[in-house]
N, C-alpha and C positions, 0 to 999 in steps of 0.2 A: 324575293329575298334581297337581291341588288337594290330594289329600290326603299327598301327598308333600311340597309347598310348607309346608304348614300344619305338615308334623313337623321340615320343617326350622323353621321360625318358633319352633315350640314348644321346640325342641333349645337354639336359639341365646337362647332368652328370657330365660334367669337369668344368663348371663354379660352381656347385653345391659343389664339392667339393673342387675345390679352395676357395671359398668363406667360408670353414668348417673350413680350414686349415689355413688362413691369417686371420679370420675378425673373426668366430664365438668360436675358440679355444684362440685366443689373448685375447678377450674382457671377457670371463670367466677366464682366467688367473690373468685377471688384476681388474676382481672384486671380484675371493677369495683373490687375494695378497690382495687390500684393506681393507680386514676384519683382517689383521696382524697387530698389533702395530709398528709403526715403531721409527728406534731409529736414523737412519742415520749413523749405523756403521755398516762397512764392515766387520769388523772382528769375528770371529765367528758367520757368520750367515748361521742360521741352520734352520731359520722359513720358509720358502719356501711352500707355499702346496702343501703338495706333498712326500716334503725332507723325513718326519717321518711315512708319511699316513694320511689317512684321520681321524684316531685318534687323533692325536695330534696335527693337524690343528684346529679342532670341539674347544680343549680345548682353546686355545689361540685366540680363533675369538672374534672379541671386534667392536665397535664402534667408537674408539677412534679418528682413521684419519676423519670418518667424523665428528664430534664433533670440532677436530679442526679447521677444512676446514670452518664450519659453526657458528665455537664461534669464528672466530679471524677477527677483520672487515679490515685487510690486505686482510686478501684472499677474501673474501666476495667481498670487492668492486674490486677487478679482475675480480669476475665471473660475477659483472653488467656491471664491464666498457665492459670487451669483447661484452656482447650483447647487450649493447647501440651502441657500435662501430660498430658490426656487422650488427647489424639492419638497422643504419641509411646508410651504405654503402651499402645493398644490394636497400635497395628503392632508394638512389641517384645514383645509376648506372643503376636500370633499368630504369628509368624515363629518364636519361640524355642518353641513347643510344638507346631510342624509335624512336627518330627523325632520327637517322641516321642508324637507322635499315629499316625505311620508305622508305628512300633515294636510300637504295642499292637496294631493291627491285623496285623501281617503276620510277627509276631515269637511266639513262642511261648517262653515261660523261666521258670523255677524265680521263684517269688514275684510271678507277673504281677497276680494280683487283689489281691495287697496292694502292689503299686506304683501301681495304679489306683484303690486306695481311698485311699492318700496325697497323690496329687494331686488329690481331692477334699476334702479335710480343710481346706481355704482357705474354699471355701463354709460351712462349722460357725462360722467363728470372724465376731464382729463385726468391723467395721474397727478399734474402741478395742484390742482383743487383737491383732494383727494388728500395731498403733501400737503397743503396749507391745513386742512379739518386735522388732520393728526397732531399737527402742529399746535393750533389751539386748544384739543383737548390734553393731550400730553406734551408742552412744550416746557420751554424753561420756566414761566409761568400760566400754565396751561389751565382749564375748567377745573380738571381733577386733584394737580396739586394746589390750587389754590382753594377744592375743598376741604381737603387732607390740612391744609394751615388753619385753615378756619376750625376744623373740628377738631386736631391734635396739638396744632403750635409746629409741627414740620409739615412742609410741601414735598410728600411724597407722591415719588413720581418724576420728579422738575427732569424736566433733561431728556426725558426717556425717549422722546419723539428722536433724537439725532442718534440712537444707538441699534442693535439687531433687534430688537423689542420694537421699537416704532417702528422697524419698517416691516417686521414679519406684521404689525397690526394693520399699518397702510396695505399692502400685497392681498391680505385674507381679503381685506374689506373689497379690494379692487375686483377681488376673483367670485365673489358672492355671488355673484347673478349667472356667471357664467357655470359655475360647478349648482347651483336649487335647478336651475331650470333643465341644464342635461339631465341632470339624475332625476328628476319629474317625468321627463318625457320614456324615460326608463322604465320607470317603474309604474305607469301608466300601461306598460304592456306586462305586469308582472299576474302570476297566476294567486288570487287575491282567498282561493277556496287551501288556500296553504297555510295562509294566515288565520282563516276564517277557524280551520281544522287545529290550530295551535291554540288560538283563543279559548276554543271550548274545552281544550286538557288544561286550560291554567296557566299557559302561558302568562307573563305581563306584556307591555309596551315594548320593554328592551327588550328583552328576552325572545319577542319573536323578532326585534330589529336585528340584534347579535345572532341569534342561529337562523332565521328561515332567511332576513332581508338580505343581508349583506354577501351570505356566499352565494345567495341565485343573482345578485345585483355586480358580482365583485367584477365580471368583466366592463358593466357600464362605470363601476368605479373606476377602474386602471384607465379608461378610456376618458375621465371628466379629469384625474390627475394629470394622464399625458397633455392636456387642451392646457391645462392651468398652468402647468409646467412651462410652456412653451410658451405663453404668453407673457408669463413673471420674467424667463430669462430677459425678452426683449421692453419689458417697462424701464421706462424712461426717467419721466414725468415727477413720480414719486420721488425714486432716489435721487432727482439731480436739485429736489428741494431739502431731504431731510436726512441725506447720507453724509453725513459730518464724520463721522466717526467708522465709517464701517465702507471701504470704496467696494466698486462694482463692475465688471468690466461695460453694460452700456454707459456708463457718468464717465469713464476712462474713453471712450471711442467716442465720445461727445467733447473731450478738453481735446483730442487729438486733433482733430478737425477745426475747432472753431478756437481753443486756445493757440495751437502749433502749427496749423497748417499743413501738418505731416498728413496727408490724404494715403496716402501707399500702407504709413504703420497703422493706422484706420483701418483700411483694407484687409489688415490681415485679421487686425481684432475680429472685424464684423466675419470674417470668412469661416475663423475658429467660432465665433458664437454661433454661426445660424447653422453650422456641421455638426456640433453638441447637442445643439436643441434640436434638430432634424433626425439624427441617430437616437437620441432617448426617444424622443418621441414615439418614434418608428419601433422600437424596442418595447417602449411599455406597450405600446398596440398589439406588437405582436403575442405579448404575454399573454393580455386579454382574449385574443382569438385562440390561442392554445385551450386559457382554461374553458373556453366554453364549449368547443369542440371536445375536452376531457370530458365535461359536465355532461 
């Protein structure tokens, strides 16, 4: 028994400490920085925790980034629009890739592994490529209004790429592969004599997706939502190409850094986003284990 503990310990040792090293020393990094005042100047900066000790850290620890963060309704409506945005892309792509996560499983047809290798081709591309394709097909003169001109005399559409519309369309697209393939791997464990037993009363197509798929699936649902979610909050890429019109708090924690040099009020942005995303997360999951334990 000890020596079977001791290979789990040894097994789990290298991810245990990478994960100490990237993820659990970064994020207390970046939430004593947050407790720094920050001024956005590079010159003479000696605040660092750490730089003096943990004395003179103790004395200079304030509230102040978050106070701003939370008294200024700039940032504020960042931090809603990201998880309005993120929300409703994580439920619009698990829902829109239920059907064809159905399909690849229980469907058999000419071209199946290169329609499956297409809807992983999202995963390859960064969010900036991804920003650039939205961009062309819905830009100011984009594929689509420039069919729309051709076949009506107005370019409907133009523009659409810089507002909530292009970017809930960049976000779905980005989340594709990751919301077919979980909910594949789901329903590849689903009990198939449910559906078989629906078919033969008369069911259709939806009708056994709507009642039998969806509430024996709905914990892998809440579970491809929660993954989607959290992914969308922290995309970048995308909106720091085609978010004109609509700000966001990572395109905001990205000008702070590299526009301002404020690394402290950074600090607190990224500290508030990855506690939001790490709490929903944790929250939808738990959902999911509840209902299936009801079930």
């Amino acid at each position: 028994m000890r020596r079977g503990r001791l290979a789990g310990i040894l097994l789990v040792l290298p991810l245990a400490l990478f994960l100490a090293a990237f993820l659990l020393y970064p994020f207390l990094y970046l939430a004593a920085q947050s407790l720094v005042p920050g001024t956005g100047v590079l010159e003479g900066r000696t605040r660092l925790p750490g730089a003096r000790g943990l004395g003179h850290w103790l004395e200079i620890v304030s509230w102040e980034n978050y106070r701003k963060l939370f008294g200024d309704r700039y940032f504020l409506d960042s931090l809603l629009h990201s998880v309005l945005l993120s929300l409703s892309v994580a439920v619009g792509s698990a829902f829109l890739c239920l059907a064809p996560a159905w399909v690849l499983v229980r469907t058999e047809f000419p071209g199946k592994r290169l329609f499956r290798a297409i809807l992983t081709i999202p995963m390859a591309f960064s969010g900036v490529i991804v920003g650039f394709m939205v961009v062309i097909m819905i830009g100011r003169w984009g594929m689509i209004p420039a069919f729309f001109y051709w076949l009506t005399g107005d370019a409907y559409l133009s523009m659409t790429a810089y507002g909530l519309s292009g970017l809930v369309v960049a976000y779905v697209y980005f989340e594709i592969p990751r919301a077919t393939l979980t909910l594949e791997a789901a329903i590849r464990k689903f009990d198939f004599d449910l559906d078989a037993a629906a078919r033969s009363l008369g069911a259709s197509l939806w009708q056994r997706l709507w009642y039998i798929l969806v509430p024996l699936l709905l914990p892998a649902i809440i579970s491809t939502i929660a993954v989607t979610f959290a992914v969308s909050m922290g995309s970048f890429g995308v909106a720091l190409i085609i978010a004109k019109k609509f700000n966001l708090l990572p395109v905001d924690i990205f000008l702070e850094i590299v526009g301002y040099a404020n690394f402290e009020f950074a600090s607190a942005l990224c500290i508030v986003l990855g506690a939001l995303t790490l709490g929903t997360n944790l929250y939808l999951r738990r959902i999911g284990e509840r209902y299936y334990v009801f079930k």
